[in-house]
N, CA, C and O atoms as a CHARMM CRD file, in Angstrom:
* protein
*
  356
    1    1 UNK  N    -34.29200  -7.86000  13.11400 PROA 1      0.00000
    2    1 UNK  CA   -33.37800  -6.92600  12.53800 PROA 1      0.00000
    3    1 UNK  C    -31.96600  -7.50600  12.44800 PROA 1      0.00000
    4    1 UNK  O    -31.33300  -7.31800  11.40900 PROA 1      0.00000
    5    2 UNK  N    -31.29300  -8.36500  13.69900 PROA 2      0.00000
    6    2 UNK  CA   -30.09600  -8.84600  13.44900 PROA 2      0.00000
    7    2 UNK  C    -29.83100  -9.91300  12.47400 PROA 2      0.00000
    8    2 UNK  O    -28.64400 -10.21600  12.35700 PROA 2      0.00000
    9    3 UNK  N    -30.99200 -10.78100  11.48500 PROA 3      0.00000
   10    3 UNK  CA   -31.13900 -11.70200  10.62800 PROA 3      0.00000
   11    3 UNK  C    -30.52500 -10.35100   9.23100 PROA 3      0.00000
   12    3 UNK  O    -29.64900 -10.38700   8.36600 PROA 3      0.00000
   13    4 UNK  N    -31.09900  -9.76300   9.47400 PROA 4      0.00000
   14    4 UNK  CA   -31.03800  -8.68500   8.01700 PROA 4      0.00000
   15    4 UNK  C    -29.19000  -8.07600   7.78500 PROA 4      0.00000
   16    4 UNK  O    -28.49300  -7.92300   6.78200 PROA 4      0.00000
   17    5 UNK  N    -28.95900  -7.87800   9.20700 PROA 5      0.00000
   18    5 UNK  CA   -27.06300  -7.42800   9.44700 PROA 5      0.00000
   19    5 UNK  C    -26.54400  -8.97500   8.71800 PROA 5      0.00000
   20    5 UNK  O    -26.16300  -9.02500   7.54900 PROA 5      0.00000
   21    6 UNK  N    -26.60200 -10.13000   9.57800 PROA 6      0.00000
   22    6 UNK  CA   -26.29200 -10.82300   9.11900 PROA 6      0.00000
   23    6 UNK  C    -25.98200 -11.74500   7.50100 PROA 6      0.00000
   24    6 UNK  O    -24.99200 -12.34000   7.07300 PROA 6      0.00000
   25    7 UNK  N    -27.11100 -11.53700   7.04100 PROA 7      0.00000
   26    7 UNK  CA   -27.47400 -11.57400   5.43600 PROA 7      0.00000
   27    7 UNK  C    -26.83800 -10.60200   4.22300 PROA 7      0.00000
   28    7 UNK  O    -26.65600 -10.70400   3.01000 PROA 7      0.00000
   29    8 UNK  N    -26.58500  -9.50500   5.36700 PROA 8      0.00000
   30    8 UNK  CA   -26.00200  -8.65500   4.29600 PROA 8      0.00000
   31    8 UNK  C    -24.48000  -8.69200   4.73600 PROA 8      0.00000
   32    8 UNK  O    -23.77700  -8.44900   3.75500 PROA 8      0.00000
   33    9 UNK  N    -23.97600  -8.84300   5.51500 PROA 9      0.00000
   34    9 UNK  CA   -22.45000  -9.24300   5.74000 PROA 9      0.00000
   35    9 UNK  C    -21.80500 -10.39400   4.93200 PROA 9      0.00000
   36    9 UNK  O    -20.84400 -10.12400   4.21200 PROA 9      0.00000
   37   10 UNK  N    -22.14200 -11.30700   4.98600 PROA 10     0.00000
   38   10 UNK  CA   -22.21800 -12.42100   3.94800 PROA 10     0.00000
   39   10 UNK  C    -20.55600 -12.71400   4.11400 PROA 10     0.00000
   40   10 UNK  O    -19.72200 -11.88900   4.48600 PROA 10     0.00000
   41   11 UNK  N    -20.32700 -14.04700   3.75300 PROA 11     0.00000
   42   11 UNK  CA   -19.50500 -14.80400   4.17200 PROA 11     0.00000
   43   11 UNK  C    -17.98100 -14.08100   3.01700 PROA 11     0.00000
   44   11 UNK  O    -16.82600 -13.83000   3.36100 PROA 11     0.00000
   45   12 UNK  N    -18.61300 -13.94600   1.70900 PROA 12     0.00000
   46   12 UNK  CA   -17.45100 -13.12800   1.01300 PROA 12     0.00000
   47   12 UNK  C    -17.01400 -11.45500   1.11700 PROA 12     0.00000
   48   12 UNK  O    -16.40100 -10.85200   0.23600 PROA 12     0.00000
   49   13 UNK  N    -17.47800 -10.88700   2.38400 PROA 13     0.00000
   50   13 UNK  CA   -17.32200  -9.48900   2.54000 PROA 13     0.00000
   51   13 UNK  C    -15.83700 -10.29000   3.33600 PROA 13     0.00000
   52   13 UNK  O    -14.88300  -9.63200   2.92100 PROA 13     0.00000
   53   14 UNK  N    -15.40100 -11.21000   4.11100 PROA 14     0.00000
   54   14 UNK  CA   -14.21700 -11.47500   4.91400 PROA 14     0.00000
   55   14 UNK  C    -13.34800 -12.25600   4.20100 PROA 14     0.00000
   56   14 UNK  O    -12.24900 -12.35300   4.74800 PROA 14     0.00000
   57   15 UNK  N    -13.51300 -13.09600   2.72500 PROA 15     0.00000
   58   15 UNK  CA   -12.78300 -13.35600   2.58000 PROA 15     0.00000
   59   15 UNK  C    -11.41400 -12.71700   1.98900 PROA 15     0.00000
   60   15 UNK  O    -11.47300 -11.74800   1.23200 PROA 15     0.00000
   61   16 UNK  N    -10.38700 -13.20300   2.30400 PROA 16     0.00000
   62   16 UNK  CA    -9.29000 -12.85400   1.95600 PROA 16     0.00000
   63   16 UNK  C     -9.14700 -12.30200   0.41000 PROA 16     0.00000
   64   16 UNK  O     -9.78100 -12.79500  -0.52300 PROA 16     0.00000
   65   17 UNK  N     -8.49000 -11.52600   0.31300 PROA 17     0.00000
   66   17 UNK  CA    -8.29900 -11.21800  -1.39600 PROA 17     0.00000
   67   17 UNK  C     -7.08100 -11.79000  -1.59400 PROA 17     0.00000
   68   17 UNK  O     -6.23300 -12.04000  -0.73800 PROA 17     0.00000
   69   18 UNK  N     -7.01500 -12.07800  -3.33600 PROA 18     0.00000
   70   18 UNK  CA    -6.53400 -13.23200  -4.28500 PROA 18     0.00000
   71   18 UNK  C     -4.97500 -12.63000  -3.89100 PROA 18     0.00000
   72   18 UNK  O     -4.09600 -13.46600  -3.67900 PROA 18     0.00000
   73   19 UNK  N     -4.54800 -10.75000  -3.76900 PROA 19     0.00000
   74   19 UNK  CA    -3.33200 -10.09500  -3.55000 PROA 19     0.00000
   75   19 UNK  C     -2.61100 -11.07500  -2.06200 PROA 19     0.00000
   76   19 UNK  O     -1.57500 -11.73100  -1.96400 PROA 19     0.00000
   77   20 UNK  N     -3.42800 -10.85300  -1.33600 PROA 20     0.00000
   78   20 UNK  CA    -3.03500 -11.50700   0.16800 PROA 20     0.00000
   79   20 UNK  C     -2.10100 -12.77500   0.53700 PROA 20     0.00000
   80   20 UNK  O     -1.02400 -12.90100   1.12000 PROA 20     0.00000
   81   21 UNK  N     -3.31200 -13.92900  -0.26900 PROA 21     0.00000
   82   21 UNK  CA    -3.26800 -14.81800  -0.87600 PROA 21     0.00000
   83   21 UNK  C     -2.01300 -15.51200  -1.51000 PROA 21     0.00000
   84   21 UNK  O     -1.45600 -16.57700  -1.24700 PROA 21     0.00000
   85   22 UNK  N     -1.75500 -14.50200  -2.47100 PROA 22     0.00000
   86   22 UNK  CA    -0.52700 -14.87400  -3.39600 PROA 22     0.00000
   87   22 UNK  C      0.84800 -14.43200  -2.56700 PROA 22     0.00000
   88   22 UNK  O      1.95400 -14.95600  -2.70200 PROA 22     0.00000
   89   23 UNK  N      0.48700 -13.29500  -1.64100 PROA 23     0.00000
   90   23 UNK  CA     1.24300 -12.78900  -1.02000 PROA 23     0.00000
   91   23 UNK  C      2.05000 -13.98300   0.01400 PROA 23     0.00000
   92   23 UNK  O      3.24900 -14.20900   0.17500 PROA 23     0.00000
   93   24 UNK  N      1.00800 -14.51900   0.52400 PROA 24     0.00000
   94   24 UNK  CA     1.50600 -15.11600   2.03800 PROA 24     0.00000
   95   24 UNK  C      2.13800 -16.45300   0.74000 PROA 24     0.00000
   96   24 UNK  O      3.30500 -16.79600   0.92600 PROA 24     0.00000
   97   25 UNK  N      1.59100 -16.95000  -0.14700 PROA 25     0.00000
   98   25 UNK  CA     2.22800 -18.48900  -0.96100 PROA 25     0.00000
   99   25 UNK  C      3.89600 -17.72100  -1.01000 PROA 25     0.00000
  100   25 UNK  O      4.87400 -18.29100  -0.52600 PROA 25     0.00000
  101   26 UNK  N      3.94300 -16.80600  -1.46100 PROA 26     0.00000
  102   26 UNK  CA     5.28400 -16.42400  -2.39300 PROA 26     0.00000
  103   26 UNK  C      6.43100 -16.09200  -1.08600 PROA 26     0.00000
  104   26 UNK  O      7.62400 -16.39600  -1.08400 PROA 26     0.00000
  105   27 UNK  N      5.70700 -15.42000  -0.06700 PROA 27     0.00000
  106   27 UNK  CA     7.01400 -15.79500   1.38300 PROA 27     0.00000
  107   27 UNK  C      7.09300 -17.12200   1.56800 PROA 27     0.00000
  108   27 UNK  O      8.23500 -17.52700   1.78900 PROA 27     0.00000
  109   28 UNK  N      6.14000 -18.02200   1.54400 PROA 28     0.00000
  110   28 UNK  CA     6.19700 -19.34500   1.76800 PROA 28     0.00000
  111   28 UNK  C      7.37700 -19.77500   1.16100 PROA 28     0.00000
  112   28 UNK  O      8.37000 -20.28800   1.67600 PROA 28     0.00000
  113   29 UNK  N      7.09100 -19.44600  -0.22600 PROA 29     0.00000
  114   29 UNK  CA     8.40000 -20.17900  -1.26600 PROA 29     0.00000
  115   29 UNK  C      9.38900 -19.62900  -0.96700 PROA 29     0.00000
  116   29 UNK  O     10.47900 -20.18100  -0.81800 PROA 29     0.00000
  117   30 UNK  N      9.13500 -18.36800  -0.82400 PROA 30     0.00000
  118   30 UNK  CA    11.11800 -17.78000  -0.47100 PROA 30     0.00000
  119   30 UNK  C     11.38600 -17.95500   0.45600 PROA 30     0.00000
  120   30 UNK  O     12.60300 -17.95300   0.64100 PROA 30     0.00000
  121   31 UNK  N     10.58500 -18.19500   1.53900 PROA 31     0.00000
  122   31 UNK  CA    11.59100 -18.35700   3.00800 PROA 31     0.00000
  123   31 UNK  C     11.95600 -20.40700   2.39700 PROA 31     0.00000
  124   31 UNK  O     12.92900 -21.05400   2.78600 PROA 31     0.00000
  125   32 UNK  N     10.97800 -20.88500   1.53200 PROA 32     0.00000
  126   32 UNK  CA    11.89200 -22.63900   1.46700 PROA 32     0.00000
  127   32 UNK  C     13.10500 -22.20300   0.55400 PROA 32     0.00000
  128   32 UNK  O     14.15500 -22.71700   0.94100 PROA 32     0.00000
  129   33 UNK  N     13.26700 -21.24100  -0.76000 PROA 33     0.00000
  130   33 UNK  CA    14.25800 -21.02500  -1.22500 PROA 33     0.00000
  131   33 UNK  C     15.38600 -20.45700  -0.64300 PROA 33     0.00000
  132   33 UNK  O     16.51500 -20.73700  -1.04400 PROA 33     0.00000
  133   34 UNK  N     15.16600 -19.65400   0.30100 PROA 34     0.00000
  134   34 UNK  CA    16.09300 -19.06600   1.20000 PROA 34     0.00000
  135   34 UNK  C     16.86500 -20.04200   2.29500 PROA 34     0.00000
  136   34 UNK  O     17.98900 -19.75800   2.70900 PROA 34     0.00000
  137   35 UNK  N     16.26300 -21.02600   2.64700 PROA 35     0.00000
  138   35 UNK  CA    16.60300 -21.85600   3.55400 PROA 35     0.00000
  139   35 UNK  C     17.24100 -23.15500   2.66000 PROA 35     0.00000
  140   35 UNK  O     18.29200 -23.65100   3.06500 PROA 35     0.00000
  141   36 UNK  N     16.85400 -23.47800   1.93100 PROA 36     0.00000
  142   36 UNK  CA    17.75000 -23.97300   0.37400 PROA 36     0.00000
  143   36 UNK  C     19.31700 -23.28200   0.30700 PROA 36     0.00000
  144   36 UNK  O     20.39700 -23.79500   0.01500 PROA 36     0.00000
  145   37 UNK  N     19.02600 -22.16700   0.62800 PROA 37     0.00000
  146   37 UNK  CA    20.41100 -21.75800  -0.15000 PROA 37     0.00000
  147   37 UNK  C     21.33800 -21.52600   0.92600 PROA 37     0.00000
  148   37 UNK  O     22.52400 -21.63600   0.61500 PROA 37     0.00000
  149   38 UNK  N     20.98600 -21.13000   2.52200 PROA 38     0.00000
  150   38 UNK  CA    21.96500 -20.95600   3.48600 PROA 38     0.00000
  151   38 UNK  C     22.51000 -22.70900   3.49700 PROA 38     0.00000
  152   38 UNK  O     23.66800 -23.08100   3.68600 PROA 38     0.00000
  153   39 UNK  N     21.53700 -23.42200   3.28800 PROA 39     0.00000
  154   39 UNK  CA    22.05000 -25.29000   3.33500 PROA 39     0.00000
  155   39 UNK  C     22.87400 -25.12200   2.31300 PROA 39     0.00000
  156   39 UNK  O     24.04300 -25.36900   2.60900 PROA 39     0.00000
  157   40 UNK  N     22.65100 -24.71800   0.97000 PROA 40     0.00000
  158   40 UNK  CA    24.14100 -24.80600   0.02600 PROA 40     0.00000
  159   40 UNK  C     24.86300 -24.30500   0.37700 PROA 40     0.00000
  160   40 UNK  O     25.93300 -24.84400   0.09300 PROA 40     0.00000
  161   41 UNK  N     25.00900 -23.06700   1.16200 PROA 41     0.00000
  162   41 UNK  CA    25.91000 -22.35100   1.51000 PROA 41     0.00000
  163   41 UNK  C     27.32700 -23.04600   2.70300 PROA 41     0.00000
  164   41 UNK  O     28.55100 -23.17500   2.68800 PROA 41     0.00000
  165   42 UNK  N     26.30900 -23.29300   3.49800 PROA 42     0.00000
  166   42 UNK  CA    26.76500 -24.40600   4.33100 PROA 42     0.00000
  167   42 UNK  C     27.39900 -25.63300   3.58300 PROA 42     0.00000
  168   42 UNK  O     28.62300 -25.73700   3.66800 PROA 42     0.00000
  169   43 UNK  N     26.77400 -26.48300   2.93000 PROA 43     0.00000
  170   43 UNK  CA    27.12400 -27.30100   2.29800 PROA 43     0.00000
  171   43 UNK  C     29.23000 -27.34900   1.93900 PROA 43     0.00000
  172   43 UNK  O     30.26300 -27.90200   2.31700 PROA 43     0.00000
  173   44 UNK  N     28.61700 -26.15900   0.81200 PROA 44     0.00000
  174   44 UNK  CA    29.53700 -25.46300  -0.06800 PROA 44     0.00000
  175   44 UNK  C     31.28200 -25.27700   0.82800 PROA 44     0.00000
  176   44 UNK  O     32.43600 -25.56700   0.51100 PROA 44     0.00000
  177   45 UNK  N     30.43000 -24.45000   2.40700 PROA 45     0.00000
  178   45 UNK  CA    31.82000 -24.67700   3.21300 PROA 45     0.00000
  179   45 UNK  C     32.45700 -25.56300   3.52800 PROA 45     0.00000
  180   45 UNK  O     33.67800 -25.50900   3.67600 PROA 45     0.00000
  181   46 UNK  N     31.70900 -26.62700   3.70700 PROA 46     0.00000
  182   46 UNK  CA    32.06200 -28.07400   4.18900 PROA 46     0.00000
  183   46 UNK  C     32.74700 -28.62300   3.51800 PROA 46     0.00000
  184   46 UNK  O     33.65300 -29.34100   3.93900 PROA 46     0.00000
  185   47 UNK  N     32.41100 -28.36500   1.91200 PROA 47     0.00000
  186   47 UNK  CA    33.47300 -29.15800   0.83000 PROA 47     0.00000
  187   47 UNK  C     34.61200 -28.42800   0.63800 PROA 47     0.00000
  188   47 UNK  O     35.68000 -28.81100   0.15900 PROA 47     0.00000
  189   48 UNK  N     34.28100 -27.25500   1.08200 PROA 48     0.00000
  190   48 UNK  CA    35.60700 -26.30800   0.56900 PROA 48     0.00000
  191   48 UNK  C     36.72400 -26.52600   2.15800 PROA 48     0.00000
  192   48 UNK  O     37.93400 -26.33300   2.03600 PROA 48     0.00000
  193   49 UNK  N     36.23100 -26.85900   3.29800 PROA 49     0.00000
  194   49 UNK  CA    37.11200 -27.31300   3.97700 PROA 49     0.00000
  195   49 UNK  C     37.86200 -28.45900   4.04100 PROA 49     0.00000
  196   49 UNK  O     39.05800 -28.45800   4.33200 PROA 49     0.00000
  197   50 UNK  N     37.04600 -29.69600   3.71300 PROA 50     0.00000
  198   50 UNK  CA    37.40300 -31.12800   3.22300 PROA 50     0.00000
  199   50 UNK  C     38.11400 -30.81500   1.87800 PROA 50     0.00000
  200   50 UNK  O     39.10500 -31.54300   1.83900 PROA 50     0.00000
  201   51 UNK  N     38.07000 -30.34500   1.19000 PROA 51     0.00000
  202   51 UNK  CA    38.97000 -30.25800  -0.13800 PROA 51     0.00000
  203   51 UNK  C     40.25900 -30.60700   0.15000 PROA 51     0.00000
  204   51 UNK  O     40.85600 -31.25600  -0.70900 PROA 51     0.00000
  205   52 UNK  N     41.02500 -30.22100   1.52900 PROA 52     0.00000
  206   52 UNK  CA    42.24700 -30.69100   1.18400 PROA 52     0.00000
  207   52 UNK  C     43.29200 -30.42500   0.29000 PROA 52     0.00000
  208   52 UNK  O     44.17000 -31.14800  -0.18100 PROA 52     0.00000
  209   53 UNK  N     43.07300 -29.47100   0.17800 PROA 53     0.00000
  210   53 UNK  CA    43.57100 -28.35300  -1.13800 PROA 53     0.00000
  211   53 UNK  C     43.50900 -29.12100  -2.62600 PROA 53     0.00000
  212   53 UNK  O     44.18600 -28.76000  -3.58900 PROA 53     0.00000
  213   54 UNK  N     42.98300 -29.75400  -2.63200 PROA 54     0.00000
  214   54 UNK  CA    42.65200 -30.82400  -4.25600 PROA 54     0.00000
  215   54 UNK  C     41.95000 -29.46900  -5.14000 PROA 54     0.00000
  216   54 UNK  O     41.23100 -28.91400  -4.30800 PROA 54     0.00000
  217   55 UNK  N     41.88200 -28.93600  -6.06800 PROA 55     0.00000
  218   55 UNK  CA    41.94200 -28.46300  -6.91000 PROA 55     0.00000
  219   55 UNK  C     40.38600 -28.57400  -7.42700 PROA 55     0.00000
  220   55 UNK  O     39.48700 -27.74200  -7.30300 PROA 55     0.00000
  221   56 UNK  N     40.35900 -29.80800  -8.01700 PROA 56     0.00000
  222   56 UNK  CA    39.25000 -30.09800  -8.34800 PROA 56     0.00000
  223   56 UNK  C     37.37500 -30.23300  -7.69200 PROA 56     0.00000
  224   56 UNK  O     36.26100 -30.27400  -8.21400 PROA 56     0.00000
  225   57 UNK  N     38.08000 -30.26700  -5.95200 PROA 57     0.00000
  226   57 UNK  CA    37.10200 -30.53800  -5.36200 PROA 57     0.00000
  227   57 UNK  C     36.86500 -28.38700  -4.53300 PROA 57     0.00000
  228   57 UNK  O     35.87100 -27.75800  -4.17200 PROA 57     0.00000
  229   58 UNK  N     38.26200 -28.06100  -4.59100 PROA 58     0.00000
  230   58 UNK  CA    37.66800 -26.64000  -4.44300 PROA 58     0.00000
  231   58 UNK  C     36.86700 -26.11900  -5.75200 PROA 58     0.00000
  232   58 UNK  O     35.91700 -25.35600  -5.93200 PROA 58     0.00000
  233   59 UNK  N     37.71000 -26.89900  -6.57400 PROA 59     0.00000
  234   59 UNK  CA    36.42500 -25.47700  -8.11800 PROA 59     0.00000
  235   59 UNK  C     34.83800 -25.74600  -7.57000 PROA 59     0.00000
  236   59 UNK  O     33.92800 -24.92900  -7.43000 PROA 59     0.00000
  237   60 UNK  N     34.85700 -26.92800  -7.36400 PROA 60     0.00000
  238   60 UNK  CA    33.56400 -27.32800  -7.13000 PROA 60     0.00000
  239   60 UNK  C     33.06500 -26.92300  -5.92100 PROA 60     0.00000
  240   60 UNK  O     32.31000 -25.96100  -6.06500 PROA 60     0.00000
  241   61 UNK  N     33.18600 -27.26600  -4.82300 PROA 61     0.00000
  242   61 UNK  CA    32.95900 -25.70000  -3.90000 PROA 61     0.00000
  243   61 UNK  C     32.95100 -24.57900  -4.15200 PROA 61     0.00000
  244   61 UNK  O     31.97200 -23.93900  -3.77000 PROA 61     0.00000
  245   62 UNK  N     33.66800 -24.11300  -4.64700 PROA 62     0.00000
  246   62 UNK  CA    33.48200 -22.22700  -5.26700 PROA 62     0.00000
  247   62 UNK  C     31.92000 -22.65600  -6.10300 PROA 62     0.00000
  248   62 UNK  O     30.88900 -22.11000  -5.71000 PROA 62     0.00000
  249   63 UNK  N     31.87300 -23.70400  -7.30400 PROA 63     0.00000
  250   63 UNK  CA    30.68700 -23.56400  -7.97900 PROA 63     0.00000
  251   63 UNK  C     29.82200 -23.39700  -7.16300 PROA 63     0.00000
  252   63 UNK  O     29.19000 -22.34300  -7.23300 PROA 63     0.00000
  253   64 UNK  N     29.49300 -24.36800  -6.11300 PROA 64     0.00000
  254   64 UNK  CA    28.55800 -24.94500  -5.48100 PROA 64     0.00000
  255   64 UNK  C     27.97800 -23.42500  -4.52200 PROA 64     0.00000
  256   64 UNK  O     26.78800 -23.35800  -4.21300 PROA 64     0.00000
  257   65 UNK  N     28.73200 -22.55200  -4.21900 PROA 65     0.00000
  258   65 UNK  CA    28.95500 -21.77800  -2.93400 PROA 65     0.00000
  259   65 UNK  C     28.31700 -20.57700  -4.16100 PROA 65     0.00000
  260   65 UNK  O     27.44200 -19.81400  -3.75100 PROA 65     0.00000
  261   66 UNK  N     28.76700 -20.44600  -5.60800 PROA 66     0.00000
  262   66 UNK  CA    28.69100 -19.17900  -6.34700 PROA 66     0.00000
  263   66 UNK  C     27.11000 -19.38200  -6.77500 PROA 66     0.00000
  264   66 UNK  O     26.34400 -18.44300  -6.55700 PROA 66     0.00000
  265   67 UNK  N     26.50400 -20.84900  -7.50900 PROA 67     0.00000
  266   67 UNK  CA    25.53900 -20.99400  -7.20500 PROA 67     0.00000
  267   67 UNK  C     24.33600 -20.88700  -5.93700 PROA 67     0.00000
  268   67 UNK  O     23.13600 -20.84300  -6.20700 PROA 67     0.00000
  269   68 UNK  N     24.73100 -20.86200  -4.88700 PROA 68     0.00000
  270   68 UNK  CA    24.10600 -21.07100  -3.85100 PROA 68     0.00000
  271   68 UNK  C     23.73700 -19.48700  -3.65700 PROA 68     0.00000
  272   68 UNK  O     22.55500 -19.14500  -3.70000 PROA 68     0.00000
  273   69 UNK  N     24.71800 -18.58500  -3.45400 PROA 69     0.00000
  274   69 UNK  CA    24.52100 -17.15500  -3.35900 PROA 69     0.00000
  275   69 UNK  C     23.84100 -16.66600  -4.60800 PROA 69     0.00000
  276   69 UNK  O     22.90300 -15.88600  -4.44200 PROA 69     0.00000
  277   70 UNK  N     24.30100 -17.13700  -6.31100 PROA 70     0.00000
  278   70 UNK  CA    22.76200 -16.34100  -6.66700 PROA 70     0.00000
  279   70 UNK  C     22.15500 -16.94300  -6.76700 PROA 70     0.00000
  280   70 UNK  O     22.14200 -16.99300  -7.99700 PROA 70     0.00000
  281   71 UNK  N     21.01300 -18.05700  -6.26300 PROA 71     0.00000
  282   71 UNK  CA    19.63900 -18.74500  -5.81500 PROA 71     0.00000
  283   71 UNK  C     19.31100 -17.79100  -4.86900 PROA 71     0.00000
  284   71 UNK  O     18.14000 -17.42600  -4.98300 PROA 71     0.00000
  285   72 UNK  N     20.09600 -17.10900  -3.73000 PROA 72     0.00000
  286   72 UNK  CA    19.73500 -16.36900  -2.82700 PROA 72     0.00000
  287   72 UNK  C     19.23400 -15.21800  -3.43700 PROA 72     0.00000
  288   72 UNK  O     18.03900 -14.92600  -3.46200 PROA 72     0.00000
  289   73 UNK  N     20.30800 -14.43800  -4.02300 PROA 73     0.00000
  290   73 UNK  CA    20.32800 -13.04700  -4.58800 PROA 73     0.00000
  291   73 UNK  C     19.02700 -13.22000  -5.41500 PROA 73     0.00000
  292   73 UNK  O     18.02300 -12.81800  -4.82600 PROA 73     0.00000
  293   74 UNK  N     18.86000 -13.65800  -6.47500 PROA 74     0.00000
  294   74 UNK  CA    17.32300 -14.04600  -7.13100 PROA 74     0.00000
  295   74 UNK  C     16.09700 -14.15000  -6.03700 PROA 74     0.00000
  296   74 UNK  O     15.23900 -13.28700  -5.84800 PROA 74     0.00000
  297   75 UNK  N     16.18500 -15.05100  -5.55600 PROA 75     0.00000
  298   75 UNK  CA    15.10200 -14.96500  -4.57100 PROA 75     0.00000
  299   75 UNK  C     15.05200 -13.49300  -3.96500 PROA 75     0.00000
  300   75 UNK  O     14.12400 -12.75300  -4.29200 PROA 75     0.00000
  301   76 UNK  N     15.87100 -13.13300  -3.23600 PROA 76     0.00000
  302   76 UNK  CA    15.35300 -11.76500  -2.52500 PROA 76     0.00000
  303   76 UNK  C     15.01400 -10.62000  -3.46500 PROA 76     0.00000
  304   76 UNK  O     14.23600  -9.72400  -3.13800 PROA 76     0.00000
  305   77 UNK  N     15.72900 -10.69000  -4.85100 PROA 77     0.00000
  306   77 UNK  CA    15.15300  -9.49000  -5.72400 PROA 77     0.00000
  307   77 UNK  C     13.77000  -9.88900  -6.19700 PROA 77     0.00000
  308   77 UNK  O     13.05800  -8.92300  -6.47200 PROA 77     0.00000
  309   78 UNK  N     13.09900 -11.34400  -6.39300 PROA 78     0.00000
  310   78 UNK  CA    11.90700 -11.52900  -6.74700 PROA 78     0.00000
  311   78 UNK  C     10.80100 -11.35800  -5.82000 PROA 78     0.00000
  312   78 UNK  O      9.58200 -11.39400  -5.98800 PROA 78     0.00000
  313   79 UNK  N     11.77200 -11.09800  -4.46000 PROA 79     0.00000
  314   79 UNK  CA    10.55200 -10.74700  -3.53000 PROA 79     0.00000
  315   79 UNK  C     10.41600  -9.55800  -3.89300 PROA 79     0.00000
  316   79 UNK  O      9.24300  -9.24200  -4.09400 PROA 79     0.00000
  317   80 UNK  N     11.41600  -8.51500  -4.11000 PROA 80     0.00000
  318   80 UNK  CA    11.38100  -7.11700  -4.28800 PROA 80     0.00000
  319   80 UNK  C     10.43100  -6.74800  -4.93700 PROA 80     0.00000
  320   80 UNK  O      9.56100  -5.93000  -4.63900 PROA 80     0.00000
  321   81 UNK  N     10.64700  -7.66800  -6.34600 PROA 81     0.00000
  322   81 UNK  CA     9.97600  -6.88900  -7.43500 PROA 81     0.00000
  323   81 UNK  C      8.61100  -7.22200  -7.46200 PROA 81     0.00000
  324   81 UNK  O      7.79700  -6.54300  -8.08800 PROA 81     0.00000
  325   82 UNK  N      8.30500  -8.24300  -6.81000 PROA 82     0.00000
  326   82 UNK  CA     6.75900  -8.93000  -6.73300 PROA 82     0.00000
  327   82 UNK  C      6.59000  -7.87200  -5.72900 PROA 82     0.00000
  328   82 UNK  O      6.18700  -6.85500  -6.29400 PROA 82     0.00000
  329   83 UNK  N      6.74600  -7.69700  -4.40300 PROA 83     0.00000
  330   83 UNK  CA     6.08600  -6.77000  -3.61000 PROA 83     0.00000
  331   83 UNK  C      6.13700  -5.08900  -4.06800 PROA 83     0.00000
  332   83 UNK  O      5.36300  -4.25200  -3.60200 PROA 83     0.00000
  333   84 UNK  N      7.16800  -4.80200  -5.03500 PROA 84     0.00000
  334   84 UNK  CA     7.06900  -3.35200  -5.56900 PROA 84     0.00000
  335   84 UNK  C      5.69300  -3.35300  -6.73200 PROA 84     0.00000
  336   84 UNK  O      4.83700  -2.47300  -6.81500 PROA 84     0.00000
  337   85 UNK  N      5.76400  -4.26600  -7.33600 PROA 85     0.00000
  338   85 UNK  CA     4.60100  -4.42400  -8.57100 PROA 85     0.00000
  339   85 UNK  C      3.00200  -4.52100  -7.45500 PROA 85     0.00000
  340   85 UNK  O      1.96600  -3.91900  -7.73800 PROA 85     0.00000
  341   86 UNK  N      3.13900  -5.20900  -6.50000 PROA 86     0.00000
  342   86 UNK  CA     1.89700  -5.19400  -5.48200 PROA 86     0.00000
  343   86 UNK  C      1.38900  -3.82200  -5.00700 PROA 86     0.00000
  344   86 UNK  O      0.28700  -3.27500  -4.97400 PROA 86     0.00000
  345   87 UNK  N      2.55300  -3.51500  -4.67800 PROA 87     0.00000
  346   87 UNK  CA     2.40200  -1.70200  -4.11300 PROA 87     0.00000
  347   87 UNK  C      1.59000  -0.67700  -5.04900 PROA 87     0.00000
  348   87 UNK  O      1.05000   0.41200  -4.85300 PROA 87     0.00000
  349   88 UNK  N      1.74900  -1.50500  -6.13000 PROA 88     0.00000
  350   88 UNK  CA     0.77300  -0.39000  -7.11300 PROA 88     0.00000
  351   88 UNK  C     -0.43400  -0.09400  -7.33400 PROA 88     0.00000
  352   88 UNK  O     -1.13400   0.88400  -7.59600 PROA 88     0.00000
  353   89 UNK  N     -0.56000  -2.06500  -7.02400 PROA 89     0.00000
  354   89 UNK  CA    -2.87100  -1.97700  -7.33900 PROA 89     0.00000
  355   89 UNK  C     -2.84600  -1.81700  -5.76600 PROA 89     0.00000
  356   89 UNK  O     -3.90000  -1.69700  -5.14000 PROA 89     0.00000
């Protein structure tokens, strides 16, 4: 009788579904994009302290620092909207 439980449990009643799946890849990527962008962020301060008040090397810090925050801001709304669109099926 326990051959028959077994046979009918079958190895794809546990596997993971494709939602799960995509789920755990896409924190993967945002926690590397997220950790990307506190390093620009960082970065960004570093030049903006070394600037030395030079002009040219703050614009470029502000870029570097304005870029860096929306790489962030993007990332966390694409988690949003990927996990609000999930919530549905």
């Amino acid at each position: 009788m326990w051959a028959i439980n077994d046979v009918q449990a079958g190895v794809i009643s546990n596997a993971p579904t494709i939602g799960s799946i995509l789920d755990k890849v896409l924190l993967f990527v945002i926690s590397i994009v997220g950790a990307l962008a506190m390093i620009g962020v960082i970065v960004s301060g570093i030049m903006y302290m070394t600037s030395g008040g030079e002009s040219k090397r703050v614009s470029q810090a502000k870029k570097a620092l304005t870029a860096s925050v929306i790489g962030l801001v993007v990332a966390i709304l694409s988690l949003i909207i990927v996990k609000t669109v999930i919530g549905f099926f």
